[in-house]
TIVO-2410 file (N, C-alpha, C; in nm, 3 decimals):
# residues 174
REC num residu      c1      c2      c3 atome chaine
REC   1      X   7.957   8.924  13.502     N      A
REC   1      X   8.038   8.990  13.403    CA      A
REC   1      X   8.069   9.131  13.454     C      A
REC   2      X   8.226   9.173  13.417     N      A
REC   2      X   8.218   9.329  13.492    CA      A
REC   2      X   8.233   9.370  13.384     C      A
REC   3      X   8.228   9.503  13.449     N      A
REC   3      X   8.165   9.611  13.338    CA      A
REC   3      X   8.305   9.707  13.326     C      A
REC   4      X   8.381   9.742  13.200     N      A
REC   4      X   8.500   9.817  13.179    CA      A
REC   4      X   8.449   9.962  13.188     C      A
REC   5      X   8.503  10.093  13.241     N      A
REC   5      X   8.449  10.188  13.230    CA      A
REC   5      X   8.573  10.248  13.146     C      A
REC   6      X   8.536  10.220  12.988     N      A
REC   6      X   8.647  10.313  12.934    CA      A
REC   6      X   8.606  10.414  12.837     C      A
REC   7      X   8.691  10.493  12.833     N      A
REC   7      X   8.645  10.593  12.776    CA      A
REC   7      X   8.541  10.585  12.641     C      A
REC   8      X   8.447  10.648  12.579     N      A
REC   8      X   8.412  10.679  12.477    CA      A
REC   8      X   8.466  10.704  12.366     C      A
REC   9      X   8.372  10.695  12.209     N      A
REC   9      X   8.472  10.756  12.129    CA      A
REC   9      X   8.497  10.885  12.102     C      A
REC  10      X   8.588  10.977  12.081     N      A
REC  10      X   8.576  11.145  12.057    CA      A
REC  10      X   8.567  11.146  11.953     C      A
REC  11      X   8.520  11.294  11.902     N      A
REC  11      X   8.459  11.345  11.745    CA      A
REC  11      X   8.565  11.473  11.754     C      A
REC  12      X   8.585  11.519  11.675     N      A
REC  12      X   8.626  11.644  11.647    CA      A
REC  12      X   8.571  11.655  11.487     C      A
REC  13      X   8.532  11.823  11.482     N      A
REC  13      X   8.487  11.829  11.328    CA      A
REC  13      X   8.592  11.915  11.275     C      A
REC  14      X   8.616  11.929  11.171     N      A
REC  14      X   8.742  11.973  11.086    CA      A
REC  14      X   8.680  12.020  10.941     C      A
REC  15      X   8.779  12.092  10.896     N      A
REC  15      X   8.769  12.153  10.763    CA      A
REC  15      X   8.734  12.034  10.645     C      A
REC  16      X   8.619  11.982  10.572     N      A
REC  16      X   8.623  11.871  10.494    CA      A
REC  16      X   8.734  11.841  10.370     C      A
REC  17      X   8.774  11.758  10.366     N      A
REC  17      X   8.943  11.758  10.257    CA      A
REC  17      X   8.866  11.798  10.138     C      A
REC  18      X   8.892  11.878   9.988     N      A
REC  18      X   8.949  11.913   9.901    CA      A
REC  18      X   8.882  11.798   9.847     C      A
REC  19      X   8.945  11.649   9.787     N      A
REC  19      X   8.894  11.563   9.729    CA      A
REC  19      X   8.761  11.529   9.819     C      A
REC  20      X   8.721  11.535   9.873     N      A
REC  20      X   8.566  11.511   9.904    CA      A
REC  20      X   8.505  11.601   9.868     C      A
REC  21      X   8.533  11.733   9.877     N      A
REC  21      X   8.465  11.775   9.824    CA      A
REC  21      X   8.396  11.831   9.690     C      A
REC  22      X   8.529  11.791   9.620     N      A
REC  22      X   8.466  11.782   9.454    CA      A
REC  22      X   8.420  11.631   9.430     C      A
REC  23      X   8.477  11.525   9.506     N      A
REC  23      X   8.330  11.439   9.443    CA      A
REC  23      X   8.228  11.430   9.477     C      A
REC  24      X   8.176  11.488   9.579     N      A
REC  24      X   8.099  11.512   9.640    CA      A
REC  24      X   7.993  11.608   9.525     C      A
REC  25      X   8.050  11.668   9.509     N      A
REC  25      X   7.998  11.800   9.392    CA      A
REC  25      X   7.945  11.721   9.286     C      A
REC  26      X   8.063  11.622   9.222     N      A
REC  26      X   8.077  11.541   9.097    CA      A
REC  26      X   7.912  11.468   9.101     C      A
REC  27      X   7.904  11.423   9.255     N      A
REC  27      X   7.773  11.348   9.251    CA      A
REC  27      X   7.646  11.404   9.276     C      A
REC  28      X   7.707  11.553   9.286     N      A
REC  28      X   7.527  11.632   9.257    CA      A
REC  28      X   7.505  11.644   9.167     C      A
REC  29      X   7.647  11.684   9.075     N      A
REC  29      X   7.595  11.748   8.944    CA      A
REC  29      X   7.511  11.607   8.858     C      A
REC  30      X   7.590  11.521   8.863     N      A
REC  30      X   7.535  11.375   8.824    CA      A
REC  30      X   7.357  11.372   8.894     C      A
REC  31      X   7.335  11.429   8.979     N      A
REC  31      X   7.207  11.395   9.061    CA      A
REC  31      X   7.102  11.498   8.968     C      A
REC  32      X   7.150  11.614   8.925     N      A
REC  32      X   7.101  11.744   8.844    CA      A
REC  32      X   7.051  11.722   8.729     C      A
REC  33      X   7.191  11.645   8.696     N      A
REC  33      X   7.181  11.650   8.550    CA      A
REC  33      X   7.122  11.523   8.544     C      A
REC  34      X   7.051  11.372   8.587     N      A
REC  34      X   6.926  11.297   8.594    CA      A
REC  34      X   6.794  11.401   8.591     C      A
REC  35      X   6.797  11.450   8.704     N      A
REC  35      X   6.685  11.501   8.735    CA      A
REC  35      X   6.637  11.648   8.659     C      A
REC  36      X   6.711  11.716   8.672     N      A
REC  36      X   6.698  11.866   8.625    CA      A
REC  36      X   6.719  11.898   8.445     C      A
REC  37      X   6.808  11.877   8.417     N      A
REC  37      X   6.865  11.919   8.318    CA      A
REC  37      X   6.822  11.776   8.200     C      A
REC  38      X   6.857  11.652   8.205     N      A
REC  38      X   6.796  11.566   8.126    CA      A
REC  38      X   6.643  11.623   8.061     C      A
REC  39      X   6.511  11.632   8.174     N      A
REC  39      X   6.372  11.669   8.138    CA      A
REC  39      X   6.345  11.790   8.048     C      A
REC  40      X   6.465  11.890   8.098     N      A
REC  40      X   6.471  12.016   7.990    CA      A
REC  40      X   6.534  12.026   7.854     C      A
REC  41      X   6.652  11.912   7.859     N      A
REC  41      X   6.682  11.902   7.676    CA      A
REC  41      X   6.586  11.775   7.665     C      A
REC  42      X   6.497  11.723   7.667     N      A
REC  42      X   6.381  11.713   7.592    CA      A
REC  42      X   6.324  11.803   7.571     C      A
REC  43      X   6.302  11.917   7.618     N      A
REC  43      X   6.201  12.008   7.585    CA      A
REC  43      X   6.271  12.093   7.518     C      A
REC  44      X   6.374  12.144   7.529     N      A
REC  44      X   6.493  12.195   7.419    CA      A
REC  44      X   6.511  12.093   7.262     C      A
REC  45      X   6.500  11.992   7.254     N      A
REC  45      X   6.493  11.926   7.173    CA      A
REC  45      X   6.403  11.925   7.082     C      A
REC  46      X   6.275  11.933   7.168     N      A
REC  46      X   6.184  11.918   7.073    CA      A
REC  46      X   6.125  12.045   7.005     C      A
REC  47      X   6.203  12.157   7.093     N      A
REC  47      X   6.152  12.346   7.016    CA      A
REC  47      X   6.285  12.313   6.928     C      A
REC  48      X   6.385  12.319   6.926     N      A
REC  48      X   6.500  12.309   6.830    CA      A
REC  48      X   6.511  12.206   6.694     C      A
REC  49      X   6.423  12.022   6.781     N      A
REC  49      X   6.464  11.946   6.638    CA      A
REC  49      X   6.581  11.869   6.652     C      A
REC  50      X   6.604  11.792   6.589     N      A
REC  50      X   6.735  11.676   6.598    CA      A
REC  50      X   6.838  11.709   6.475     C      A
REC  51      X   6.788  11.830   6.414     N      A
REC  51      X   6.899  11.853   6.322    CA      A
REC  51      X   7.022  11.864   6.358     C      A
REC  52      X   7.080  11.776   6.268     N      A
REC  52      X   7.257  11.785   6.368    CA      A
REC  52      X   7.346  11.930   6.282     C      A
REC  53      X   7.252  11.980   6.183     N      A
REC  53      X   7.381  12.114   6.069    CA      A
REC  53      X   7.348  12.184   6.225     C      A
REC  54      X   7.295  12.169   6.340     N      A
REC  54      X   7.272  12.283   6.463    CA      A
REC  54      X   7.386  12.301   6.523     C      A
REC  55      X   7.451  12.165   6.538     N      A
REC  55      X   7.649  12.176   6.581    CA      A
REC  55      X   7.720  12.219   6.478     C      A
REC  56      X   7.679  12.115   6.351     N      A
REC  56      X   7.791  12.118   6.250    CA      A
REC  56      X   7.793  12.226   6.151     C      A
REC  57      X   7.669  12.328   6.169     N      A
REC  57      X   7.700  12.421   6.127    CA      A
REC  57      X   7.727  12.568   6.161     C      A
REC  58      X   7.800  12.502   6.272     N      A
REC  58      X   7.875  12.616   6.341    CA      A
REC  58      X   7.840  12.731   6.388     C      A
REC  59      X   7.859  12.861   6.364     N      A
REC  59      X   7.808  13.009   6.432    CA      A
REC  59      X   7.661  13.053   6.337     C      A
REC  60      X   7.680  12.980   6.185     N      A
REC  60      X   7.570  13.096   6.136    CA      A
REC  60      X   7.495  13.020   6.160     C      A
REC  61      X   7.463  12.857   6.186     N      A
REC  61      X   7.325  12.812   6.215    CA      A
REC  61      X   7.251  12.825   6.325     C      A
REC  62      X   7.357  12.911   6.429     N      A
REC  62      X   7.316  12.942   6.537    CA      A
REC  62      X   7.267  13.058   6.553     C      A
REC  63      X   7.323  13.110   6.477     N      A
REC  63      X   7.291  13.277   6.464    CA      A
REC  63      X   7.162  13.257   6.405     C      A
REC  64      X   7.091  13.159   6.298     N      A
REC  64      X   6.958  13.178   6.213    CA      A
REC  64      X   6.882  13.131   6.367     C      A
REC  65      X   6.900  13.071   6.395     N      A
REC  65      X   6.830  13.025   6.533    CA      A
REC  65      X   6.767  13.117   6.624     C      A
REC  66      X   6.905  13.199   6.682     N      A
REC  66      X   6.874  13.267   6.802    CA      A
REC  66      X   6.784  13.407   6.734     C      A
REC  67      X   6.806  13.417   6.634     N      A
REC  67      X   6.751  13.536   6.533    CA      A
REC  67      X   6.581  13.573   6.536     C      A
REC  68      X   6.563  13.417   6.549     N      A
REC  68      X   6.428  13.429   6.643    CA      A
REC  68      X   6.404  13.454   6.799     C      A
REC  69      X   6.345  13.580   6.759     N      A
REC  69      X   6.350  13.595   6.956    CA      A
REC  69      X   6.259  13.540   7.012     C      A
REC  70      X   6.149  13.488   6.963     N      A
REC  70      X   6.070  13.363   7.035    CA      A
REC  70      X   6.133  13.266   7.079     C      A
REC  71      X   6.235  13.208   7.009     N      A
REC  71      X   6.301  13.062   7.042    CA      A
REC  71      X   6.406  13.145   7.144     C      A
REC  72      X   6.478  13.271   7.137     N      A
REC  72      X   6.589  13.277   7.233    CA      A
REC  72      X   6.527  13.319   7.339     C      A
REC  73      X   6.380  13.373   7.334     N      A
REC  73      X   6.351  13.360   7.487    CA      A
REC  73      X   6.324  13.251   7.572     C      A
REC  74      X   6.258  13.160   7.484     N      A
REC  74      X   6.189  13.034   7.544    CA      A
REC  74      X   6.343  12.941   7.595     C      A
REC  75      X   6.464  12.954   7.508     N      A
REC  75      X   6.510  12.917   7.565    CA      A
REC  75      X   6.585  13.015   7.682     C      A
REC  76      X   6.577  13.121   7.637     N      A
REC  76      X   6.625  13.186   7.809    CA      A
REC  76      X   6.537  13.171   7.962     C      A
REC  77      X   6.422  13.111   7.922     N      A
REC  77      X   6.350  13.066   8.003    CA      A
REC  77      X   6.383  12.988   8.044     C      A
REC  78      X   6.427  12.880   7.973     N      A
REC  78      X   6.461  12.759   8.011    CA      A
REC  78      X   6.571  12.710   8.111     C      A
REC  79      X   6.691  12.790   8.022     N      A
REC  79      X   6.786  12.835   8.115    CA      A
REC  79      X   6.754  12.887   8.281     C      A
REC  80      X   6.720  12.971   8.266     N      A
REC  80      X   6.665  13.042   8.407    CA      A
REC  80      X   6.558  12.957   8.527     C      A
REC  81      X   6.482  12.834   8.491     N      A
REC  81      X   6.450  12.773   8.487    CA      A
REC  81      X   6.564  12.650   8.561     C      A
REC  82      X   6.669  12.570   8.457     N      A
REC  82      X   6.766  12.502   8.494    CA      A
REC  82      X   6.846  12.520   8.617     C      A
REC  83      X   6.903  12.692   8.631     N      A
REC  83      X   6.960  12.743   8.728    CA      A
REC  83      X   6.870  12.776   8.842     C      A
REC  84      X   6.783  12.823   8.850     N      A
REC  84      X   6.660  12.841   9.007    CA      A
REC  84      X   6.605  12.670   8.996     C      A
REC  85      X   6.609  12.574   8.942     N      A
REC  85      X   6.627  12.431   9.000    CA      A
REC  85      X   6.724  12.403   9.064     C      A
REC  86      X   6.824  12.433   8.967     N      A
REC  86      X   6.934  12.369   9.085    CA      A
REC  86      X   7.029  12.437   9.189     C      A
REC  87      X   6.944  12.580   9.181     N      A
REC  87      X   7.005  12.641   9.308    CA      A
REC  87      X   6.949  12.585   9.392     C      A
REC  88      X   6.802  12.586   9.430     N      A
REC  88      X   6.708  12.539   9.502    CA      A
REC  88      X   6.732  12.370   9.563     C      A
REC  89      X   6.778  12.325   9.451     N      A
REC  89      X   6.837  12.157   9.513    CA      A
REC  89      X   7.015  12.153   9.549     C      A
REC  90      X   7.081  12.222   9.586     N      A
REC  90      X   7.129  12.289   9.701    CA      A
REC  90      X   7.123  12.350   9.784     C      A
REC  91      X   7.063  12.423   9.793     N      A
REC  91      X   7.014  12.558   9.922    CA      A
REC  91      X   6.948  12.481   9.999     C      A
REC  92      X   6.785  12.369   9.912     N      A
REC  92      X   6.711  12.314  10.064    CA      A
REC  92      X   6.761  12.238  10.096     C      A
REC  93      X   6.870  12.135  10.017     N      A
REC  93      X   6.906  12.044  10.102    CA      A
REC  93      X   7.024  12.051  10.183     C      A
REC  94      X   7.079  12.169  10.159     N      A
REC  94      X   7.155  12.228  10.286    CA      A
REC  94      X   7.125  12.284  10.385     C      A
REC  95      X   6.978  12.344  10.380     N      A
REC  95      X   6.922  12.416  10.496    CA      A
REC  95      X   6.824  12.333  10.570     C      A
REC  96      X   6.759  12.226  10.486     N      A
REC  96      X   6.707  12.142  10.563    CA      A
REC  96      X   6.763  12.062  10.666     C      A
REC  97      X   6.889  11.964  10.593     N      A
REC  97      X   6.941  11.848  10.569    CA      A
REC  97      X   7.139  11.898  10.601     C      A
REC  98      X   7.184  12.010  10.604     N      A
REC  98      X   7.314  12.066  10.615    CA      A
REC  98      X   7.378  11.983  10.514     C      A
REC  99      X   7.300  11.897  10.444     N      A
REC  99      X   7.387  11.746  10.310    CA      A
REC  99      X   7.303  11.772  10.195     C      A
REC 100      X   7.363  11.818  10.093     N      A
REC 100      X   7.348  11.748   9.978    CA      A
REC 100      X   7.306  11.611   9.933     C      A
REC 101      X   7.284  11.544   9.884     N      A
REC 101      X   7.307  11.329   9.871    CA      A
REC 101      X   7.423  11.310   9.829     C      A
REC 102      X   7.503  11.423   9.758     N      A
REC 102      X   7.630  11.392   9.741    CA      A
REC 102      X   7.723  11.461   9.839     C      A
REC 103      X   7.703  11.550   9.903     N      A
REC 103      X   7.784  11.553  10.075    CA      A
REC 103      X   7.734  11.426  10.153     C      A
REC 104      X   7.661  11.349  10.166     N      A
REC 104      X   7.570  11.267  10.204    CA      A
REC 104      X   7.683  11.155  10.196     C      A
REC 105      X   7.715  11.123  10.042     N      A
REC 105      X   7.783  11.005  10.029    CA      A
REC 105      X   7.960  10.956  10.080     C      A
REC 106      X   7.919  11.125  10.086     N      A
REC 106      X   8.107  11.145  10.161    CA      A
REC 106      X   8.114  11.183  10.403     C      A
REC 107      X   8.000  11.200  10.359     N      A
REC 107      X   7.995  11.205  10.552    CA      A
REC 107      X   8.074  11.367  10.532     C      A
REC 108      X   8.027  11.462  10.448     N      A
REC 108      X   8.054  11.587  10.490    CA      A
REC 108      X   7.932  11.708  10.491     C      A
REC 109      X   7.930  11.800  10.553     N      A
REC 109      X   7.832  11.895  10.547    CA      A
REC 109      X   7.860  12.065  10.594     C      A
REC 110      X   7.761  12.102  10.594     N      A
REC 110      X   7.752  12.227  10.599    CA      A
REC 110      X   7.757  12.303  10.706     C      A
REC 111      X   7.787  12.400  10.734     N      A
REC 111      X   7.752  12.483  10.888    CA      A
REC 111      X   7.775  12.624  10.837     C      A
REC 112      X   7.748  12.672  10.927     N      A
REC 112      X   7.751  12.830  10.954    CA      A
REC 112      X   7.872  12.874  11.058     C      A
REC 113      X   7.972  12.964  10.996     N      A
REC 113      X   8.029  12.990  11.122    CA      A
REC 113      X   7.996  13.078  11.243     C      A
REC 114      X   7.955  13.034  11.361     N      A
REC 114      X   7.909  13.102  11.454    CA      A
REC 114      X   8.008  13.205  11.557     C      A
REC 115      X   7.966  13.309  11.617     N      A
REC 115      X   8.034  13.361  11.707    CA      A
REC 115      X   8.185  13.248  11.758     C      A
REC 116      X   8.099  13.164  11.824     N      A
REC 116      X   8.206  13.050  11.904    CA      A
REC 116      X   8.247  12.939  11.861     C      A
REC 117      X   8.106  12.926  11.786     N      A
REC 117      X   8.100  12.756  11.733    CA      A
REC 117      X   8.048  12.748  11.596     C      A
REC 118      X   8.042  12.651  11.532     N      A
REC 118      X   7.989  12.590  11.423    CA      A
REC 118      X   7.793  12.580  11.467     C      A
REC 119      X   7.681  12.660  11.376     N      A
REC 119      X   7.620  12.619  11.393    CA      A
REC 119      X   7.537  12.590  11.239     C      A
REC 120      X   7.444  12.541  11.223     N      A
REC 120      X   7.280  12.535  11.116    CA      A
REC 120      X   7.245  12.668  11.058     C      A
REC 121      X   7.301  12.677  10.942     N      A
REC 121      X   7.298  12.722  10.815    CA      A
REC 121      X   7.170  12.778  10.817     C      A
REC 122      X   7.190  12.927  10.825     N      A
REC 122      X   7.000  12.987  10.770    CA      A
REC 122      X   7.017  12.953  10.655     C      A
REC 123      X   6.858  12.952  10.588     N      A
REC 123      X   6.828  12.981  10.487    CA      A
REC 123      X   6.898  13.074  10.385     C      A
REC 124      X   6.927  13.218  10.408     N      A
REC 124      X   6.973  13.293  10.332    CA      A
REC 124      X   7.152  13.260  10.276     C      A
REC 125      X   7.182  13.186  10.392     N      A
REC 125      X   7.336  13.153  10.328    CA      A
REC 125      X   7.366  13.049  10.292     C      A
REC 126      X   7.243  12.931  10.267     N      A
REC 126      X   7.257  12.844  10.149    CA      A
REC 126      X   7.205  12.890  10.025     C      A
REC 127      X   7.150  12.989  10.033     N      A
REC 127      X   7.102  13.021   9.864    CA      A
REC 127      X   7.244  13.111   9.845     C      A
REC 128      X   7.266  13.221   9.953     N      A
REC 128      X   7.377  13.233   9.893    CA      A
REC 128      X   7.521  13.216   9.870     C      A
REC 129      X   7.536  13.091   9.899     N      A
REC 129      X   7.690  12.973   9.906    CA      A
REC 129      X   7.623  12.899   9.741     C      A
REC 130      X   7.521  12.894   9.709     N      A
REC 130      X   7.510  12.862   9.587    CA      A
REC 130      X   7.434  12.928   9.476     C      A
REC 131      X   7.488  13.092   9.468     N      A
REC 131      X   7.438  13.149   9.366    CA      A
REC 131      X   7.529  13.134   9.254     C      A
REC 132      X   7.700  13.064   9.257     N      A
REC 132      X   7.745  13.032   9.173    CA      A
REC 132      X   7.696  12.929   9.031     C      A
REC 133      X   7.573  12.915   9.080     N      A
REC 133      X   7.522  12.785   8.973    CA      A
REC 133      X   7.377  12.869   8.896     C      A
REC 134      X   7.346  12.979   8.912     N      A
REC 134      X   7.256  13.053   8.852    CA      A
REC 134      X   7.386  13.095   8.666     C      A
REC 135      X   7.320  13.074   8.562     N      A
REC 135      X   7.426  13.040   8.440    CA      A
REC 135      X   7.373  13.201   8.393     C      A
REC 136      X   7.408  13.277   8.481     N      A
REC 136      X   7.364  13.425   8.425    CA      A
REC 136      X   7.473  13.556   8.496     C      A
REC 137      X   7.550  13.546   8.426     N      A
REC 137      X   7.633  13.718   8.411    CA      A
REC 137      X   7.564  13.788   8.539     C      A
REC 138      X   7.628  13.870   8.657     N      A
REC 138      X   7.755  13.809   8.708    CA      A
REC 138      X   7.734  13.707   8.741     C      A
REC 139      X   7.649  13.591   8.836     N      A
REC 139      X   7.666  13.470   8.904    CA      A
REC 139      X   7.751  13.373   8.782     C      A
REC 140      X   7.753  13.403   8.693     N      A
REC 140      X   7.836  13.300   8.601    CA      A
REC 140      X   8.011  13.301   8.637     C      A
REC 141      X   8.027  13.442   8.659     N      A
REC 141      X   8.203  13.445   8.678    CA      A
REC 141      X   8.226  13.390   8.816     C      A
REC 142      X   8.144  13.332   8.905     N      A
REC 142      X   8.193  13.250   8.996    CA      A
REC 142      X   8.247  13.145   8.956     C      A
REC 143      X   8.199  13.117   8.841     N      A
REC 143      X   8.254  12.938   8.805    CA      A
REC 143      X   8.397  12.971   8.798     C      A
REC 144      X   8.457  13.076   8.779     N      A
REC 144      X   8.592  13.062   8.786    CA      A
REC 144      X   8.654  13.115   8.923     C      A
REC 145      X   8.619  13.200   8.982     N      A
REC 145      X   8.640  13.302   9.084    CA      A
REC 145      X   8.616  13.185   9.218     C      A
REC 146      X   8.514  13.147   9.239     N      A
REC 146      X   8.469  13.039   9.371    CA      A
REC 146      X   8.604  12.955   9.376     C      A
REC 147      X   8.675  12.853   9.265     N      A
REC 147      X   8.775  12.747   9.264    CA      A
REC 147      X   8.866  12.801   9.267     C      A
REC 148      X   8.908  12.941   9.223     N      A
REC 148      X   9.059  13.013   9.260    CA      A
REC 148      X   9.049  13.029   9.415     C      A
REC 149      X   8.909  13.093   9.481     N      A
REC 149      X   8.954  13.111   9.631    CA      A
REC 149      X   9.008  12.998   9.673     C      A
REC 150      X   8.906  12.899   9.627     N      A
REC 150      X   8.919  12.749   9.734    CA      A
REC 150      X   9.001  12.749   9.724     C      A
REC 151      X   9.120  12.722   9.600     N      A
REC 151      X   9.246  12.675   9.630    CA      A
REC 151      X   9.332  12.792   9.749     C      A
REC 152      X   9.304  12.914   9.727     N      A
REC 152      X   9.425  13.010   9.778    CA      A
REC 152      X   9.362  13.034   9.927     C      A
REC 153      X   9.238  12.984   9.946     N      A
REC 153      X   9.177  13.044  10.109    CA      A
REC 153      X   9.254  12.909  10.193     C      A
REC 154      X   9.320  12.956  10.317     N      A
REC 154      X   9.360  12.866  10.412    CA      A
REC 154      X   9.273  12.738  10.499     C      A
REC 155      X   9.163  12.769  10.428     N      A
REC 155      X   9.053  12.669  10.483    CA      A
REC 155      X   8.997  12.625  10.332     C      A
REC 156      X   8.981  12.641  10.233     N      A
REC 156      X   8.999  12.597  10.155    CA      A
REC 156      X   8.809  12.615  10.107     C      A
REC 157      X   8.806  12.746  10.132     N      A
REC 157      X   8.690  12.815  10.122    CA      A
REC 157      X   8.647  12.856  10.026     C      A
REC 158      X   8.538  12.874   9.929     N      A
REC 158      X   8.504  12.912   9.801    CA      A
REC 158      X   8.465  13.054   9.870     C      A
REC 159      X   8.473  13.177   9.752     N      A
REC 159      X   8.449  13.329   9.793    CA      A
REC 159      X   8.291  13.326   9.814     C      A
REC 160      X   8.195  13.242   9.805     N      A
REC 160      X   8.061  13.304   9.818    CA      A
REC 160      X   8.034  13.194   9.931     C      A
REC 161      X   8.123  13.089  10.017     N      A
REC 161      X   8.120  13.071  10.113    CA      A
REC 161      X   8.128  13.130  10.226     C      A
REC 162      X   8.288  13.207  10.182     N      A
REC 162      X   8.298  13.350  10.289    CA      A
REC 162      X   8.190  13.429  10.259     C      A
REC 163      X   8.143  13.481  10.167     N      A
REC 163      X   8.067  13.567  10.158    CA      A
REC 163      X   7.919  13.555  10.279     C      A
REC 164      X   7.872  13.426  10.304     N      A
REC 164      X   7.766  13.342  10.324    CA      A
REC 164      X   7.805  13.365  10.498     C      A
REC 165      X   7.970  13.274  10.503     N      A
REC 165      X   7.990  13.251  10.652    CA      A
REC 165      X   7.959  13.149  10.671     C      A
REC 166      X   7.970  13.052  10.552     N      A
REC 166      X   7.947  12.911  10.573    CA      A
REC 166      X   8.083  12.816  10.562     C      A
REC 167      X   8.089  12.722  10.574     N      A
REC 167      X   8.173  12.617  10.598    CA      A
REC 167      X   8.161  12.456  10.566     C      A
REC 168      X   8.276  12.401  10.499     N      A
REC 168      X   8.205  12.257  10.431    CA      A
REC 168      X   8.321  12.179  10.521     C      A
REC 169      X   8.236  12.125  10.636     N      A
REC 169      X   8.314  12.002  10.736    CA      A
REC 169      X   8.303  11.882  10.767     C      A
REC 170      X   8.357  11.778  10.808     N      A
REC 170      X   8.344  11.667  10.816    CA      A
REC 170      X   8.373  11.598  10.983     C      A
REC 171      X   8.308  11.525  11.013     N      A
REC 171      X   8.345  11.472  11.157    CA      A
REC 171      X   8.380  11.355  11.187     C      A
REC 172      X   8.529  11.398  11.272     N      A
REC 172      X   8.651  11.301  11.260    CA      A
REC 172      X   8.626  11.223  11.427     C      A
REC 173      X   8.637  11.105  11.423     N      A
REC 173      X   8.608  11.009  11.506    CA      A
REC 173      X   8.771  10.992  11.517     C      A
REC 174      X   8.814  10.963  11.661     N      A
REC 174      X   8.946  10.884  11.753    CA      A
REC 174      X   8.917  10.840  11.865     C      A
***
C-alpha cells in the first residue's frame, strides 16, 4: 500500500461569532441558575415565606419587609453570596479550563491578548472579564455598558474584556 503525503489539516483561530457567544452565555446562566441561584431561593424562601401579597402587594409589602434590617441584610448577604459564586464559576473555569461548559458546548474560548500572539488567561483577567455579574452598583451598570461595546467594538469585544485584554475565540479548521 503507498502512502499519500498530503497535506494536513490547517487551524486558524478567529474572533468567536456573536451568536455563539450568547448561547454560549444562555447555557451558563442555565448552569448558575441549577446550581447557584436555585439552592439560595430556597433559603430566600424560607426567611421570606410563600406568601404571594409579597408580589401582589406591590411596593408597600416590600417596603414592610425590607424595613427589617435583619432580613435586608441577610438577604444582602445572600445576594453577595449569589454574585462571588458566580463570578468564581467563570473566572476558574476560564483560567483553569480557558471554557466555560457553555463555551465548551460551542468549541469557543478564552485567551489573553499577547504581545504577538494569543496566549492563557491569568487569573486576574478572568475575574476581571467577569466582574459584570457581581449584582452591586457600579459592577451592575455593566449589564448594560459590556453589550453596547460588544456590539460597537470591531471585534466584537465587551468593555471589561478590553479592560482585561482578553478575547472570546474559536478555532477554524480548512
Amino acid at each position: 500500500m503507498t502512502r499519500l503525503n498530503l497535506p494536513g489539516q490547517r487551524a486558524a483561530i478567529a474572533a468567536a461569532s456573536l451568536l455563539k457567544r450568547i448561547l454560549a452565555f444562555v447555557a451558563d446562566l442555565i448552569i448558575v441558575q441549577l446550581v447557584v441561584i436555585t439552592p439560595f431561593g430556597r433559603i430566600v424562601k424560607s426567611i421570606v415565606g410563600d406568601d404571594p401579597s409579597i408580589i401582589s402587594g406591590g411596593f408597600s409589602r416590600i417596603n414592610e419587609l425590607l424595613a427589617d434590617t435583619s432580613l435586608t441584610l441577610t438577604l444582602t448577604y445572600i445576594m453577595a453570596a449569589i454574585g462571588l459564586l458566580t463570578l468564581l464559576y467563570f473566572a476558574v473555569f476560564e483560567y483553569r479550563m480557558q471554557q466555560t461548559p457553555g463555551k465548551m458546548l460551542f468549541s469557543i474560548f478564552v485567551a489573553s491578548e499577547g504581545m504577538k500572539r494569543l496566549e492563557l488567561p491569568k487569573l486576574w483577567q478572568c475575574i476581571v472579564r467577569s466582574l459584570f455579574l457581581i449584582p452591586i452598583i457600579p459592577f451592575a451598570l455593566l449589564w448594560i455598558i459590556d453589550p453596547l461595546f460588544m456590539l460597537i467594538s470591531p471585534r466584537s469585544q465587551r468593555l471589561s474584556e478590553q479592560i482585561s485584554k482578553t478575547v472570546v475565540v474559536e478555532r477554524i479548521t480548512y
